[in-house]
C-alpha positions in Angstrom: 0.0 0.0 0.0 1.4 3.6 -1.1 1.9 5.6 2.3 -0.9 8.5 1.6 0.3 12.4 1.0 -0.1 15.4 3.8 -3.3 16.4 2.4 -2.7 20.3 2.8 0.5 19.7 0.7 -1.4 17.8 -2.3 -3.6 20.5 -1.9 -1.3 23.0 -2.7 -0.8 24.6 -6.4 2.4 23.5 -8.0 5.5 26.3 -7.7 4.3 28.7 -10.6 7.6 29.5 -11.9 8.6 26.2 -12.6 5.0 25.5 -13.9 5.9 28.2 -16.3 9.0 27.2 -17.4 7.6 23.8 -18.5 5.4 25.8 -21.1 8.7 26.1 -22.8 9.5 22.8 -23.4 9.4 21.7 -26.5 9.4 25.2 -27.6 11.3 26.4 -30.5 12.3 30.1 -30.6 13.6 31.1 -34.2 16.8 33.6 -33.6 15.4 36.4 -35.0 12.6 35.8 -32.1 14.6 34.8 -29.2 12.7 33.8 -25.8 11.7 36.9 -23.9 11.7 35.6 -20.1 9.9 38.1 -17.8 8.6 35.6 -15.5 10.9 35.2 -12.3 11.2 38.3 -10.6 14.9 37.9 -9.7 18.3 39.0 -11.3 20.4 36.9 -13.7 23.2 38.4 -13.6 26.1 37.9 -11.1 26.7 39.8 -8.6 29.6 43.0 -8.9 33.2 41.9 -9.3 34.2 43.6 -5.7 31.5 41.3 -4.1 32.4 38.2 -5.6 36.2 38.7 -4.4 34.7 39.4 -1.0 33.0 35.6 -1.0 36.1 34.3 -2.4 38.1 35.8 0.2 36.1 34.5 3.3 35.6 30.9 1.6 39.4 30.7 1.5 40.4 32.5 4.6 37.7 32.4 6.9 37.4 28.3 8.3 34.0 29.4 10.1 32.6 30.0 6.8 32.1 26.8 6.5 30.8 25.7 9.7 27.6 25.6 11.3 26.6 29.8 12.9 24.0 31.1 15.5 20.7 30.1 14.0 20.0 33.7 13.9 22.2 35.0 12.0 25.8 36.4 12.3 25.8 39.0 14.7 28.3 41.3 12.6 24.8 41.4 9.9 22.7 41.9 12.3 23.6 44.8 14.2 24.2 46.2 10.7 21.2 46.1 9.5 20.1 47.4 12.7 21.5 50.6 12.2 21.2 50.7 8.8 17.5 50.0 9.1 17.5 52.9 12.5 19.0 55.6 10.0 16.6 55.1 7.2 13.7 54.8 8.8 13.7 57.1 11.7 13.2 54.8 14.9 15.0 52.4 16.9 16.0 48.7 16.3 18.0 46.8 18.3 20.6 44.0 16.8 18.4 41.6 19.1 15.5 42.2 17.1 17.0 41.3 13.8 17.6 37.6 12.6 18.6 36.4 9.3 17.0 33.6 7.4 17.7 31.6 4.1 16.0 34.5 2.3 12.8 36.0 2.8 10.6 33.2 1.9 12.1 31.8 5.1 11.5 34.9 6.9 7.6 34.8 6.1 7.6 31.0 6.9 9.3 31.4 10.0 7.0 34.8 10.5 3.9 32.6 10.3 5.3 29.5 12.3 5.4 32.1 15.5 1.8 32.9 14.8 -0.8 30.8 13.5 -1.6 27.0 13.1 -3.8 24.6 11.2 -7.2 26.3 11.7 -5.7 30.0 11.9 -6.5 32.2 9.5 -4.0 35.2 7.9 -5.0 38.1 5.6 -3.7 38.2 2.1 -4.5 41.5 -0.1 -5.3 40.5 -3.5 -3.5 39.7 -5.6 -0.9 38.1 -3.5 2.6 36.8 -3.7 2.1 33.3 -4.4 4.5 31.6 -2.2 2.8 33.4 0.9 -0.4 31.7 0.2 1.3 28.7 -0.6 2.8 28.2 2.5 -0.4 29.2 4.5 -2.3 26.3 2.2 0.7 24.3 3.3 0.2 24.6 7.0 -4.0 24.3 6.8 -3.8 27.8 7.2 -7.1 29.7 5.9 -6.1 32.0 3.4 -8.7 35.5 4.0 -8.5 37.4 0.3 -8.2 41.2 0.9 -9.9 42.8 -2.6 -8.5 45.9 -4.0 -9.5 48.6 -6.2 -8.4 49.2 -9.0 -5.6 51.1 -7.7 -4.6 47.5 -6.6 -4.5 49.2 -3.0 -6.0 47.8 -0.3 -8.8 49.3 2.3 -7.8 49.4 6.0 -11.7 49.4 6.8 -12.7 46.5 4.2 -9.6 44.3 6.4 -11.4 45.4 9.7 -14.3 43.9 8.3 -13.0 40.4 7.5 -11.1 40.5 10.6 -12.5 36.9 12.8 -11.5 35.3 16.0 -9.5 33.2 13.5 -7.0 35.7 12.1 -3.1 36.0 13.3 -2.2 38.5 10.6 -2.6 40.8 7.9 0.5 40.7 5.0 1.5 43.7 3.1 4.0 43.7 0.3 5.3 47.1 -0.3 6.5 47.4 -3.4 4.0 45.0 -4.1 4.4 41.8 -5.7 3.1 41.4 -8.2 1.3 44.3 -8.6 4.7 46.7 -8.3 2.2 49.8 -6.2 4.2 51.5 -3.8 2.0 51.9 -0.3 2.0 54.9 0.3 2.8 56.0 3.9 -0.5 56.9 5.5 -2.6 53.3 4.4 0.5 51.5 6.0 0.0 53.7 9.2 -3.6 52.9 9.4 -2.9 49.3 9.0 -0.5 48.9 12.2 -3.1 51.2 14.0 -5.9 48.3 12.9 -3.6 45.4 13.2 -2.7 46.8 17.2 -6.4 47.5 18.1 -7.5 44.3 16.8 -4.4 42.2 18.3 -3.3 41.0 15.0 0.1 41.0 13.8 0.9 43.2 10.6 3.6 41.6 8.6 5.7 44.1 6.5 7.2 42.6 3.5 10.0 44.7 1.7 11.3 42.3 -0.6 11.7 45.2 -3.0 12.5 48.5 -0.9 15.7 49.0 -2.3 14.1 50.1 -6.0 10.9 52.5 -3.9 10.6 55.2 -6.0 10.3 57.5 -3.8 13.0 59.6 -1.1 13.3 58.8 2.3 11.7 56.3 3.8 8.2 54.5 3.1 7.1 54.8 6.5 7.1 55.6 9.9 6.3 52.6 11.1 9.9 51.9 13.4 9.4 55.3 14.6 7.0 54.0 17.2 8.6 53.1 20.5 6.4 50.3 20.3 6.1 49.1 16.9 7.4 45.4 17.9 4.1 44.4 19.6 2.7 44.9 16.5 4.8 44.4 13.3 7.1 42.2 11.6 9.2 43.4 8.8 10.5 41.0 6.2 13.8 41.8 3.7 15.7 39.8 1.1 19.4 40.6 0.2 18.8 38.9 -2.9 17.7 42.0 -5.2 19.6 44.2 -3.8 23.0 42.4 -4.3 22.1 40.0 -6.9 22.8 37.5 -4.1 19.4 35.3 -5.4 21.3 31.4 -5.1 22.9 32.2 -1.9 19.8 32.7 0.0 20.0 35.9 2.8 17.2 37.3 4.2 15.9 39.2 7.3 13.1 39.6 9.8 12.7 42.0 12.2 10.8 41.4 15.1 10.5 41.8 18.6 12.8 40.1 20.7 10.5 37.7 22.0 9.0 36.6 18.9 12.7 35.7 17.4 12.8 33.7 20.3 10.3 31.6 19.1 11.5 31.7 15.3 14.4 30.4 16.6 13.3 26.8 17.1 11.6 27.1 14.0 14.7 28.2 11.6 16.6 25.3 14.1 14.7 22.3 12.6 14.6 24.1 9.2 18.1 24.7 8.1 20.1 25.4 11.3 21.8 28.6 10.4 21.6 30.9 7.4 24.0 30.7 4.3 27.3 31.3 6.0 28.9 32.4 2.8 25.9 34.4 1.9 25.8 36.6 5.3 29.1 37.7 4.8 28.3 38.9 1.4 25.2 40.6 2.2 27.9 42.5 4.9 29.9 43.2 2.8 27.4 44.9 0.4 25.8 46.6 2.9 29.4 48.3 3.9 30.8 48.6 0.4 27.7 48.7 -2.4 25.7 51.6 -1.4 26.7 53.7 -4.1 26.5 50.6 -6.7 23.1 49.6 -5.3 22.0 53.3 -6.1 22.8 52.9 -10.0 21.0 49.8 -9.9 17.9 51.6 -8.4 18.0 54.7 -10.9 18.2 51.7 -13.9 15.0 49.9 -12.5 13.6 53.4 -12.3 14.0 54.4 -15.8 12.8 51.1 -16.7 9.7 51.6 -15.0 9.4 54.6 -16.7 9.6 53.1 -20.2 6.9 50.7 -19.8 4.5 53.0 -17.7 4.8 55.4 -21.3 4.3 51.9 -23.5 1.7 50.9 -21.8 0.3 54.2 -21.6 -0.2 53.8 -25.6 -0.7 49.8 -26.3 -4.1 49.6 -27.6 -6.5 47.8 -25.5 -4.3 46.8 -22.4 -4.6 48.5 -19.0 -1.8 49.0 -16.7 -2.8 48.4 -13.1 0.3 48.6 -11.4 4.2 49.3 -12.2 7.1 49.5 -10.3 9.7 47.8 -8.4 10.3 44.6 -10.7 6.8 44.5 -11.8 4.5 45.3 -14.3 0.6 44.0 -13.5 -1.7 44.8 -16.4 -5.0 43.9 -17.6 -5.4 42.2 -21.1 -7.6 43.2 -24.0 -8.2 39.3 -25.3 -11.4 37.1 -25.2 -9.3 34.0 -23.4 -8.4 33.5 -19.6 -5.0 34.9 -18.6 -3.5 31.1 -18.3 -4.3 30.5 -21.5 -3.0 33.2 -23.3 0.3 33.0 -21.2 1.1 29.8 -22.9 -0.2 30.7 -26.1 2.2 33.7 -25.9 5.0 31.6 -25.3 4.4 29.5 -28.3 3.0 32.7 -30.8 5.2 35.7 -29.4 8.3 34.2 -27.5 7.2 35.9 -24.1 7.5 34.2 -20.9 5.3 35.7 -18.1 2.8 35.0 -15.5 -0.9 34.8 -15.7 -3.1 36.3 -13.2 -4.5 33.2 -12.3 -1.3 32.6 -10.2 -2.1 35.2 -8.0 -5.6 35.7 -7.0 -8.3 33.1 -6.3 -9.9 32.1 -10.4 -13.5 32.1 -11.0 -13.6 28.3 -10.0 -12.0 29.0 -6.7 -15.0 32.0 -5.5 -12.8 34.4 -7.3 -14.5 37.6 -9.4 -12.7 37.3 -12.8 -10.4 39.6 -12.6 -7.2 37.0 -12.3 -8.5 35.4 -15.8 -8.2 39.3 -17.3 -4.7 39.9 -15.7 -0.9 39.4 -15.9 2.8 39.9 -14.4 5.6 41.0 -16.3 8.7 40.9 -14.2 11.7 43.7 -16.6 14.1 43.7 -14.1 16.2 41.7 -16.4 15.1 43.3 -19.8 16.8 46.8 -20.9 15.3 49.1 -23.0 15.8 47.7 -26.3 14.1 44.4 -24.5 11.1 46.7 -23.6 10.4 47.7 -26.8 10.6 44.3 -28.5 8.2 43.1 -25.2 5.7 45.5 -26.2 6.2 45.1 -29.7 5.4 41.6 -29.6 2.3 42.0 -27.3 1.0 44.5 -29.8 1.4 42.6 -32.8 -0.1 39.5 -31.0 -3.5 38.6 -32.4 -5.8 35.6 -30.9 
């Protein structure tokens, strides 16, 4: 007899990514129509010369590298993102309340493992990042779907209205993904006020903070003297340093809650990427200068599709910035059929709507059938124009 499957985990949707690339297969793309991948929000190149030195260096001279750390994180990184974090956003965190995780998919896991169970429930504003409500499926974790306008913002008083007995937190992704909105400072505010009152947690994830468009800093959320009873802020390393295969990321919490994360990230992978921590260090010391070239390129990218956009017949741009682009399409077909018929008919790679937000089947309203990502962190200009060249020469 075959031993039987965790039924929550059988349950759960397939990785989307890797469902995506396997639309590929098979797939001939002619060279004067190369594969244009804007699927995976995540850099491809390596990371900067200096920083790759800087991993050499410690895997050659540094024997600790190698060995097992504190499960938290080297204390070196986290009292440096400590004050980094202190200076930028205008409050006080202590290296206590930082720990660092195998990226921030970790982080979020580990977030959730100090707060909710099988049964729980945790808010999700739609659409959401897929491996968040992945991982709540995971756990038998009730997923409650935040709508939001077409702004793709969502309403501090339509949360408080789902709020139940049931519900551990509320997740915001600021830059969103995949909607790429910005939050602006005020609806973050008003969420921490509702999260406190109600005795939820609010889960901050800035994945994508480095490339905010705007000055100074997104919130003021670490400016309250008591902002750990209420938040949790998730970061990843990975964009910011191209450091995506060595896996660095960051929660920042109260000390009490680490406490508990700790036994989690224990059992999980025992310490963070030793060889990884030391390079998010060292960019954190050495790259700020490089990391602000890399912003002002994602920027001007941004830029050049919210223009094409602005003038592609019949599509409607929702949302664009950080890495993303999250539009609405003109065609009589569901979103996950045209991605793979785009793949096959236009050589673009992206990510239907349907990955995102509950489908029609699933008590959703329609709008994830009418909707797709286009992660350009990885395409120049020249790339942007052939993108949007090819989506308006595509014809069903």
């Amino acid at each position: 007899m075959t031993a039987a499957f965790n039924p929550h985990l059988a349950a759960t949707t397939p990785p989307p990514v890797m469902e995506a690339r396997r639309w590929i297969e098979g797939v001939t793309f002619p060279p004067e129509r190369p594969l244009l991948n804007v699927s995976q929000a995540a850099p491809v190149e390596a990371p900067p010369e200096g920083l790759r030195r800087a991993i050499a260096e410690a895997a050659m001279r540094e024997p600790e590298a190698h060995l097992y750390g504190p499960v938290l994180g080297l204390p070196e990184l986290r009292a440096q993102l400590a004050a980094d974090w202190s200076a930028a956003y205008g409050g006080r965190i202590e290296p206590g309340q930082v720990a660092i995780t195998q990226g921030c998919n970790q982080a979020f896991c580990a977030a959730i493992a100090t707060l909710a169970g099988a049964g729980d429930a945790v808010m999700l504003p739609v659409p959401w990042y897929f491996n968040h409500k992945m991982w709540l499926d995971q756990q038998g974790i009730a997923t409650q779907p935040l709508a939001t306008g077409p702004d793709l913002l969502p309403d501090p008083e339509a949360a408080a209205a789902l709020i139940t007995q049931a519900t551990r937190a509320i997740v915001l992704v600021s830059p969103n993904n995949p909607g790429g909105v910005e939050y602006p400072a005020g609806l973050v505010r008003a969420f921490m006020d509702l999260a406190r009152a109600r005795g939820v947690a609010l889960i901050l994830d800035e994945t994508y903070r480095d490339f905010d468009a705007r000055s100074g800093a997104p919130h003021d959320l670490f400016g309250d003297p008591d902002w750990s009873d209420t938040l949790i802020h998730l970061y990843s390393f990975s964009k910011a340093y191209r450091l995506t295969g060595h896996r660095v990321g960051a929660m920042v919490a109260s000390v009490a809650r680490l406490a508990e994360a700790e036994k989690f990230l224990d059992c999980i992978a025992i310490c963070p990427n030793q060889l990884g921590q030391r390079a998010a260090l060292w960019g954190m010391r050495n790259l700020g200068q490089w990391l602000a070239g890399e912003r002002a390129e994602i920027l001007d990218r941004r830029a050049a599709l919210s223009d094409a956009f602005a003038v592609l017949e019949g599509w409607r741009l929702m949302g664009c910035g950080a890495y993303f682009v999250y539009a609405e399409h003109p065609f009589e077909m569901d979103s996950d059929v045209l991605a793979e018929r785009l793949v096959r008919e236009a050589g673009v790679l992206l990510l239907p709507g349907t990955m995102f937000a509950p489908t029609r089947a699933e008590g959703g309203d329609g709008g994830a059938e009418r909707q797709l990502r286009i992660a350009f962190a990885n395409i120049d200009r020249p790339g942007i124009e052939t993108l949007l060249a090819r989506l308006a020469a595509f014809s069903p």
